[in-house]
N, C-alpha and C positions, 0 to 999 in steps of 0.2 A: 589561470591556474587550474589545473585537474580538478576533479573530483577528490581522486584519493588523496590526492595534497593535502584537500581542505579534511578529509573524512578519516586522516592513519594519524595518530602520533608516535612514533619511535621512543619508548620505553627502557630505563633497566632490568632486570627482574632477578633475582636467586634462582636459577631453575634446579628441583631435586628431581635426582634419575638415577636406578639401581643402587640408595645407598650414599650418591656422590650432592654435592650442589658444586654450581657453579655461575658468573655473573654472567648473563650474555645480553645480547638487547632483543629485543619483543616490539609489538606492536599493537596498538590497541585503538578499537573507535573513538575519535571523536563526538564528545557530547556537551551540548551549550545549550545554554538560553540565549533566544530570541524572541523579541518581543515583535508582537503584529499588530502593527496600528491603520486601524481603516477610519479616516475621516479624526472626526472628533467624538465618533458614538461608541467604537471596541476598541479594546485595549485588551491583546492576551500573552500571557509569557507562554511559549513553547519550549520544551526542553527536546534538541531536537540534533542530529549532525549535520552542519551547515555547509550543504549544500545543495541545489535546486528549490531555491527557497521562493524564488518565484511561483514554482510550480506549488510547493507548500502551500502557500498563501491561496493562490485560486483555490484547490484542490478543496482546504478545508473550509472556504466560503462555502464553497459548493454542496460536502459533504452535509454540510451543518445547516443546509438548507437559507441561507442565508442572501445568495445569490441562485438566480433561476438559468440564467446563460453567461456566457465567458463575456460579453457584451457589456453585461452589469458591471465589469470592471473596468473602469477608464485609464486607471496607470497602475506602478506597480516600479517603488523605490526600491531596490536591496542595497542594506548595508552591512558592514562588519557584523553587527548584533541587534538589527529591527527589520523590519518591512515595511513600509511606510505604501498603505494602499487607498486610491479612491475612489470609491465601489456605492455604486445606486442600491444599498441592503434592503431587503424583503423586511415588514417588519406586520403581522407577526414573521417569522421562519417559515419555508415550504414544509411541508407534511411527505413523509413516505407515501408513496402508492402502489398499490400490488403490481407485480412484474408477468400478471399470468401471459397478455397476450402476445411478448415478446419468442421468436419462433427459435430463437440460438440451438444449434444442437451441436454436440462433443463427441468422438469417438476417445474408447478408450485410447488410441496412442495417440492421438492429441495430448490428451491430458499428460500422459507419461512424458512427452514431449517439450511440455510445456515445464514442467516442474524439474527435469534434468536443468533445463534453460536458466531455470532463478538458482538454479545453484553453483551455477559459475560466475555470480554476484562476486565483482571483485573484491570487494571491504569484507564481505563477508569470509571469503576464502583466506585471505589474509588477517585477520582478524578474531573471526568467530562472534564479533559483538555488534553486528547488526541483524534485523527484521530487513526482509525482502518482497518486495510487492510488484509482480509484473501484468502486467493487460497483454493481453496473447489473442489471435483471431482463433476462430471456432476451428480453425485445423492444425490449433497449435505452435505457430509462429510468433514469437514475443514482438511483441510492438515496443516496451518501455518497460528495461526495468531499474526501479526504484531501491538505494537503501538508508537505512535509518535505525537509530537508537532505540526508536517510537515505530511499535508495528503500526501504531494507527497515523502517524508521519509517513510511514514507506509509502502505503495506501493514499492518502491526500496526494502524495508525489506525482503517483504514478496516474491519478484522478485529472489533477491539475495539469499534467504534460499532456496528456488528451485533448481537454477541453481547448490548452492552445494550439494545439496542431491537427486541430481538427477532424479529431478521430471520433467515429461513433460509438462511443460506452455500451450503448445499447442492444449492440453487436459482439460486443466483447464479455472476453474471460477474465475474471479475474483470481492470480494464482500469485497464493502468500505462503509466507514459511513459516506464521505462528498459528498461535491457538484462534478457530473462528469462534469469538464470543460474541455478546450482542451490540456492544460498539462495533467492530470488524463487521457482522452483517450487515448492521445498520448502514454502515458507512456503504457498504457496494447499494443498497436497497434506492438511499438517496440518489448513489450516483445513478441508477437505472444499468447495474450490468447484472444480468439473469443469473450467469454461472458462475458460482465460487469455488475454488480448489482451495487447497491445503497439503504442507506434508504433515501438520500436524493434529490435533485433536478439536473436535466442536464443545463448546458447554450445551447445558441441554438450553437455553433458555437462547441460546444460538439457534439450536434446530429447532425451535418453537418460534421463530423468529422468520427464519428463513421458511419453516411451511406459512406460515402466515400471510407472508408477503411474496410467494408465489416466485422464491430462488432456489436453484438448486444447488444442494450441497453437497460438495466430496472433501473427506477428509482423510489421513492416514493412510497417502499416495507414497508409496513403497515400492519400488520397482515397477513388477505387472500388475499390484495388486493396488486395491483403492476400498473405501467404504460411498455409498450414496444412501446421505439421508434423508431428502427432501426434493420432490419434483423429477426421480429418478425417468422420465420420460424424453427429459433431454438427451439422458446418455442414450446412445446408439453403440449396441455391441453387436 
């Protein structure tokens, strides 16, 4: 089955236009709980659109500092509404570490380039009711993109389809369609990807975040134009 099979549901709706309403049908994301069971030590319900939920799973092992390589995971059940995973877990959690010595760098039409690219996010375009999260190389070419109900689901997606395809994070962009807050940082920080884009807005404790741990931030990517709050040495203009 597709993606979008699993990701659209076909809707009624009253539509009002100039005055008139009328019934027509509509479409709309899929959203569900899914529970992710690792072992007999975690048990977490995600609320989440079910699909790439493999990659979910690793993704937010990963994220959450929980596992240290894709290795740590030895299988990886999906069903209708769980994940059933059996994963060697870190205990305590890995720790963030600063990202300074990592040498990535971005021109701006990279970036431009890159953010056109997640917006032809099929569910989203269809839809309007998912978060988009893709991993792009430093010249702008999408590698994986991700969507979901949960901007911090796209992100695990797109983390987790990495990790198993053997792609270097640490190399990589990563360019989302929501707010970068300090989950959304955090989450690139653990994964070890340097550069973060956005088409939308940073919290401040975002950018407190992101200089801290030595990523750089762009936010509020609008055609030519873009904001850099943090480590602006990456971009190359």
């Amino acid at each position: 089955m597709s993606s979008s099979a699993l990701a659209i549901r076909r809707v009624k709706v009253v539509r009002y236009a100039g005055g008139l309403t009328r019934l027509v049908d509509d479409e709309v994301a899929v959203e569900r709980e899914v529970r992710l069971l690792v072992g007999g030590s975690l048990e977490v319900t995600l609320t989440c659109t079910p699909f790439m939920l493999r990659e979910l799973a690793v993704g937010y092992l990963y994220t959450s500092g929980l596992i240290d390589r894709v290795v740590d995971v030895v299988s990886v059940e999906v069903g209708p509404d769980e994940v059933r995973v059996e994963a060697r877990l870190r205990r305590p959690p890995r720790r963030p570490k600063p990202l300074a010595g990592l040498g990535v760098e971005v021109t701006p039409e990279a970036v431009i380039r890159a953010v056109r690219g997640i917006g032809e996010a099929e569910v989203y375009r269809r839809t309007g009711g998912t978060h988009v999260a893709g991993l792009a190389s430093p010249d702008g070419e999408l590698l994986i993109v991700a969507e979901d109900v949960g901007r911090h689901n796209a992100v695990d997606k797109a983390v987790g389809w990495a990790l198993l395809s053997e792609v270097d994070l640490r190399g990589s962009v990563l360019v989302v369609s929501g707010r970068l807050s300090t989950v959304m940082v955090e989450k690139a920080v653990m994964a070890g990807v340097p550069v973060v884009v956005s088409v939308s807005a940073p919290t401040s404790m975002g950018v407190e975040l992101a200089e801290r741990y030595c990523v750089t931030l762009l936010g509020f990517v609008r055609g030519d134009r873009f904001n850099v709050y943090t480590w602006p040495h990456r971009v190359k203009v």
